[in-house]
C-alpha positions as CSV (number, residue, x, y, z in Angstrom):
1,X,-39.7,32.4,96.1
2,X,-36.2,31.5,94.9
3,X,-37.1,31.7,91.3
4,X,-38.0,34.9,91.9
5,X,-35.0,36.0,93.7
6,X,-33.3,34.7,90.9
7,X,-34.9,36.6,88.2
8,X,-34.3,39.9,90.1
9,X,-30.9,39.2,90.4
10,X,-30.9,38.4,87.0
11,X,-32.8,42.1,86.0
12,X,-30.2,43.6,88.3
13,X,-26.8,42.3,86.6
14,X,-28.7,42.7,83.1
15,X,-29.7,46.5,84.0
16,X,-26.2,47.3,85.4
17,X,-24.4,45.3,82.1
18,X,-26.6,47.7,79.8
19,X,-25.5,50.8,81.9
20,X,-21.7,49.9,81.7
21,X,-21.9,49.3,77.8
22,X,-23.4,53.2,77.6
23,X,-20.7,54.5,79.8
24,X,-17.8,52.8,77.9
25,X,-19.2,53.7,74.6
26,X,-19.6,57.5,76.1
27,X,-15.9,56.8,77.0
28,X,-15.0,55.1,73.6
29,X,-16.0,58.1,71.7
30,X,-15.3,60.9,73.8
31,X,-11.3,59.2,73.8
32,X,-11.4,58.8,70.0
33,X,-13.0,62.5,69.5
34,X,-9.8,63.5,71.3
35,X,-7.3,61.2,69.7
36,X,-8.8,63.0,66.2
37,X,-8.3,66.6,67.5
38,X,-4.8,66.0,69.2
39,X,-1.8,67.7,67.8
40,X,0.7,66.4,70.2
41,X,2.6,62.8,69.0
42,X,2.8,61.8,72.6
43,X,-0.7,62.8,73.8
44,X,-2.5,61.6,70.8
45,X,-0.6,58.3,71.2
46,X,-1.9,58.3,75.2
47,X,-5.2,59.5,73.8
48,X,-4.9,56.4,70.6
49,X,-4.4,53.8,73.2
50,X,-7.0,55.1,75.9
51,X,-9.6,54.8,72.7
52,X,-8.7,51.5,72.2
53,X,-9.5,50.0,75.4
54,X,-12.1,51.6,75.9
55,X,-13.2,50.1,72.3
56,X,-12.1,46.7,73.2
57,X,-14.2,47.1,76.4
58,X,-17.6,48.1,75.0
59,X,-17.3,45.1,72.3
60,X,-16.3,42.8,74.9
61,X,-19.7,43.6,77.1
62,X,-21.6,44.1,74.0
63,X,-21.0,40.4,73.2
64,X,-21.9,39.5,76.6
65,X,-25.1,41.0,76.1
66,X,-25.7,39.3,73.0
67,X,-25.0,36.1,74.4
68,X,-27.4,36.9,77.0
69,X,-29.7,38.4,74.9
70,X,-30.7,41.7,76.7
71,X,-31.5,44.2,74.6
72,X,-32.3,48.3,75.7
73,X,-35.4,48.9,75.2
C-alpha cells in the first residue's frame, strides 16, 4: 500500500514537472519572439531580461527531468 502511494505521488510531481517545462518553454519563446520584434530600447531590454529567465527556468527543470529521467511521451 505505501509503495504504491509512493509511486503516485511520484507520477503526480513527474506529470506536473513535465507540464511546467511546456509552459515555461511556451513563455521562453513567446518573451524572445517579442524581444526580436521590439523597437523600443527600454521595452526590448524588459522584454531581453523577461526571455532570459524564463530561459534559465525551462533549462533548470529540463535538468531536473533528466536527472529524474521522465521523459513525454
Amino acid at each position: 500500500m505505501f509503495f504504491k502511494k509512493k509511486r503516485q505521488l511520484k507520477q503526480e510531481f513527474d506529470d506536473k514537472l513535465l507540464s511546467d517545462i511546456w509552459d515555461l518553454k511556451e513563455k521562453w519563446m513567446q518573451a524572445r519572439h517579442l524581444h526580436g520584434n521590439s523597437s523600443h530600447l527600454i521595452v526590448s531590454n524588459e522584454q531581453g531580461i523577461e526571455a532570459t529567465i524564463a530561459k534559465v527556468k525551462y533549462f533548470y527543470l529540463f535538468k531536473e527531468a533528466k536527472i529524474r529521467k521522465i521523459s513525454a511521451k
